[in-house]
C-alpha positions in Angstrom: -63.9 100.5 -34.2 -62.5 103.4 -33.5 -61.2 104.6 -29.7 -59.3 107.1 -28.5 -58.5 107.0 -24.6 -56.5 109.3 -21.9 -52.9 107.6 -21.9 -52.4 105.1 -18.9 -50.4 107.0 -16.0 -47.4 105.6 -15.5 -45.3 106.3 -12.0 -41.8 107.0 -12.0 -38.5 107.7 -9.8 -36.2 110.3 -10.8 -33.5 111.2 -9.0 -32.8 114.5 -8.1 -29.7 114.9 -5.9 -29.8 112.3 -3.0 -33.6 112.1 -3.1 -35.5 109.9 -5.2 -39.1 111.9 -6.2 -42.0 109.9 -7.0 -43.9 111.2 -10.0 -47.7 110.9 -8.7 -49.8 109.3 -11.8 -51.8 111.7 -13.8 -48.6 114.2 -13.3 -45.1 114.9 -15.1 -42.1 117.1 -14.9 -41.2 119.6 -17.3 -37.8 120.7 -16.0 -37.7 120.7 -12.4 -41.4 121.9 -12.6 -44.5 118.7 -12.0 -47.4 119.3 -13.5 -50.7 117.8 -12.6 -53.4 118.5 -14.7 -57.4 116.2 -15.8 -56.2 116.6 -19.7 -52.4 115.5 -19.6 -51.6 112.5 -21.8 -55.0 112.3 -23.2 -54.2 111.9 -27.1 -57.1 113.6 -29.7 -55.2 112.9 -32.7 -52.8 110.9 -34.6 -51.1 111.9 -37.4 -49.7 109.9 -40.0 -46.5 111.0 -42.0 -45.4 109.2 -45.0 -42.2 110.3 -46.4 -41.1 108.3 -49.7 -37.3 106.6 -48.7 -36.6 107.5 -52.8 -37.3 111.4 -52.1 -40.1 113.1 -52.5 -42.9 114.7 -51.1 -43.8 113.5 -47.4 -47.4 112.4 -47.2 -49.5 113.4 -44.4 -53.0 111.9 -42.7 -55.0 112.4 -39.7 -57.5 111.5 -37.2 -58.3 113.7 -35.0 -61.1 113.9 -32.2 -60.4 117.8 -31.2 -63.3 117.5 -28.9 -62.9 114.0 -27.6 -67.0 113.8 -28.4 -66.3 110.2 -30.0 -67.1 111.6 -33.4 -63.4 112.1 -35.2 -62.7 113.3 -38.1 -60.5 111.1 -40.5 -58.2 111.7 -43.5 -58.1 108.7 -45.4 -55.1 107.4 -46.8 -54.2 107.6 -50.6 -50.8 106.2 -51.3 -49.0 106.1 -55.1 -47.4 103.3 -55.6 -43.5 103.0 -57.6 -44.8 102.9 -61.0 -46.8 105.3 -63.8 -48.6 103.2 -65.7 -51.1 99.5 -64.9 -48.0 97.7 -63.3 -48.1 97.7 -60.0 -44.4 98.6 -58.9 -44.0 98.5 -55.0 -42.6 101.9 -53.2 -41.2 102.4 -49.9 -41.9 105.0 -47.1 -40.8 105.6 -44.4 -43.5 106.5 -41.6 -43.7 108.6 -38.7 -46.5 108.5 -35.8 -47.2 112.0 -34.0 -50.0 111.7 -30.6 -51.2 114.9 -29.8 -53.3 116.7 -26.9 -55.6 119.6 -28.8 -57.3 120.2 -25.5 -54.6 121.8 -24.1 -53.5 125.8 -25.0 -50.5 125.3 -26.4 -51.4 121.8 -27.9 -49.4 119.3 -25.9 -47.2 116.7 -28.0 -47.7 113.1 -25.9 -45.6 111.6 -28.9 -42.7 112.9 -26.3 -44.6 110.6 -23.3 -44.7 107.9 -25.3 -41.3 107.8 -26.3 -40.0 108.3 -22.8 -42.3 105.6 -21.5 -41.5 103.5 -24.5 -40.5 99.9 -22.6 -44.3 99.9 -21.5 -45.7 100.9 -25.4 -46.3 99.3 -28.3 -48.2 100.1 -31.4 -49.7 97.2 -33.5 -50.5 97.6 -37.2 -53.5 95.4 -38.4 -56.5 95.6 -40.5 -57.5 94.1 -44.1 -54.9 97.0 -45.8 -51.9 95.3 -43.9 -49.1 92.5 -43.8 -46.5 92.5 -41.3 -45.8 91.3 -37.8 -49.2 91.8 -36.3 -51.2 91.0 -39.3 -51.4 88.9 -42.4 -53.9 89.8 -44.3 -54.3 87.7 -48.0 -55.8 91.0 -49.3 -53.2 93.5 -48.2 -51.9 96.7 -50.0 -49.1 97.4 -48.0 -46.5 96.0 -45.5 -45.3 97.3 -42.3 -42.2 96.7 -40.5 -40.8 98.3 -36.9 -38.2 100.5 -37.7 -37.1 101.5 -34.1 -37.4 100.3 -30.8 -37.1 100.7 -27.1 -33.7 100.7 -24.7 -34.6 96.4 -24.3 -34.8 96.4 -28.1 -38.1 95.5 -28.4 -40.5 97.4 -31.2 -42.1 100.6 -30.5 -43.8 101.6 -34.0 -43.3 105.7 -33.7 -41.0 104.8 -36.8 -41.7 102.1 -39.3 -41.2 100.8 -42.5 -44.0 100.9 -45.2 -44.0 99.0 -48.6 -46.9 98.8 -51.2 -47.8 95.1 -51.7 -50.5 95.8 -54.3 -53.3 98.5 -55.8 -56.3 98.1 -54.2 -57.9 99.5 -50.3 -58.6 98.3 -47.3 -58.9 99.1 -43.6 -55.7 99.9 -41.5 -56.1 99.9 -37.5 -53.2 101.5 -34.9 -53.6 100.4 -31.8 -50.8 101.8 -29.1 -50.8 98.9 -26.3 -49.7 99.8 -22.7 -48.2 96.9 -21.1 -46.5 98.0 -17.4 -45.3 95.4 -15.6 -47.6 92.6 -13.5 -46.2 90.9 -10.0 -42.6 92.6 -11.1 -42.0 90.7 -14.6 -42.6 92.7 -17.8 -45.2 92.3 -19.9 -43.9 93.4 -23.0 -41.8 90.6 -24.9 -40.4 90.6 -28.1 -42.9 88.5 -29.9 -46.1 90.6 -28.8 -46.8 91.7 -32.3 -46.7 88.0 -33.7 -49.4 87.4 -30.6 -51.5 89.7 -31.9 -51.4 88.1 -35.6 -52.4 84.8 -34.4 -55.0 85.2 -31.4 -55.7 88.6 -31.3 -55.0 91.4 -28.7 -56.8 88.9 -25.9 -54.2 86.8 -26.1 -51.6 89.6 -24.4 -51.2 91.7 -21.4 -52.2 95.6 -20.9 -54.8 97.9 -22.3 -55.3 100.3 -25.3 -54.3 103.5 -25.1 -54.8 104.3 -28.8 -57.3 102.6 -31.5 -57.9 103.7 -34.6 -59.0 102.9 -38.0 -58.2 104.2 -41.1 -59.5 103.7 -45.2 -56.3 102.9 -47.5 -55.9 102.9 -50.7 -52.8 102.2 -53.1 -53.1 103.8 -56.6 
């Protein structure tokens, strides 16, 4: 399945001077400026940057729905592995999520919303291509680990670490979660991911903001 969706509005206080200014939903300050606008934090493409943690060249993927029209266009994902010849040698990457708006003029970078709204976001990394804390797939070419997280210390997943497991393809599905808090307690715990490997997104709180698939392939 593939989904793209207009990220969840989140309300926030910010102080400025003695007043506290309530940020309406749908809205969000640039400066001292608010903005209010139908396309803010809707996200039409995701892009996928793989940069090898040996050196070399950074990889780069997409899927992008330019039109939000429900037909994107995707870049599958072709990833050399760590050896030249029929043995499979694993390689590490580093990679780097980037969410942006193409309906806006200049194209708006909601990576930046994410990050600041990052104790309510959480991407998951599933799919038949994929091993790690959301998934543990017996046929998977690569493996995933968090490599940042938010001021709790919980996972975000705009950085992570990648490893090739095997040669071979599969599917790999990012979802982005949106988990604000219900009755004042947080939704968002540390072991969300783990959830998700074992019963499935039903089994937590919040909505998708973000969900989509991608072909795989190690070589």
């Amino acid at each position: 399945m593939t989904l793209i969706t207009r990220l969840a509005p989140l309300a926030v206080l910010l102080a400025t001077g003695c007043n506290d200014v309530e940020v309406p939903a749908g809205c969000h300050l640039h400066g001292d400026e608010l903005h209010c606008d139908d396309n803010h934090g809707l996200a039409t493409t995701v892009v996928l940057t793989f940069t090898p943690t040996a050196g070399g060249e950074a990889l780069t993927f997409t899927w992008s729905d330019p039109e939000d029209d429900g037909d994107p266009l995707v870049v599958d994902i072709v990833l050399p592995d760590g050896s030249d010849d029929d043995q499979h040698e694993a390689r590490a990457y580093t990679l780097g999520i980037e969410v942006l708006n193409e309906l806006e003029d200049p194209t708006e970078d909601v990576t930046v919303e994410i990050a600041d709204q990052a104790e309510v976001h959480q991407f998951f990394f599933t799919g038949s291509a994929v091993v790690g804390p959301a998934s543990d797939s017996p046929n998977a070419v690569i493996s995933q680990a968090y490599a940042d997280a938010d001021e709790n210390g919980l996972p975000l997943g705009l950085e992570n670490t990648i490893e090739t497991v095997d040669r071979g393809s599969g599917e790999l599905t990012i979802t982005l979660r949106h988990m604000p808090a219900e009755d004042g307690s947080p939704v968002k715990t540390a072991d969300l991911a783990e959830q998700v490997a074992s019963d499935g997104f039903g089994d937590i709180g919040g909505g998708n903001d973000i969900d989509v698939d991608f072909n795989i392939e190690v070589e």
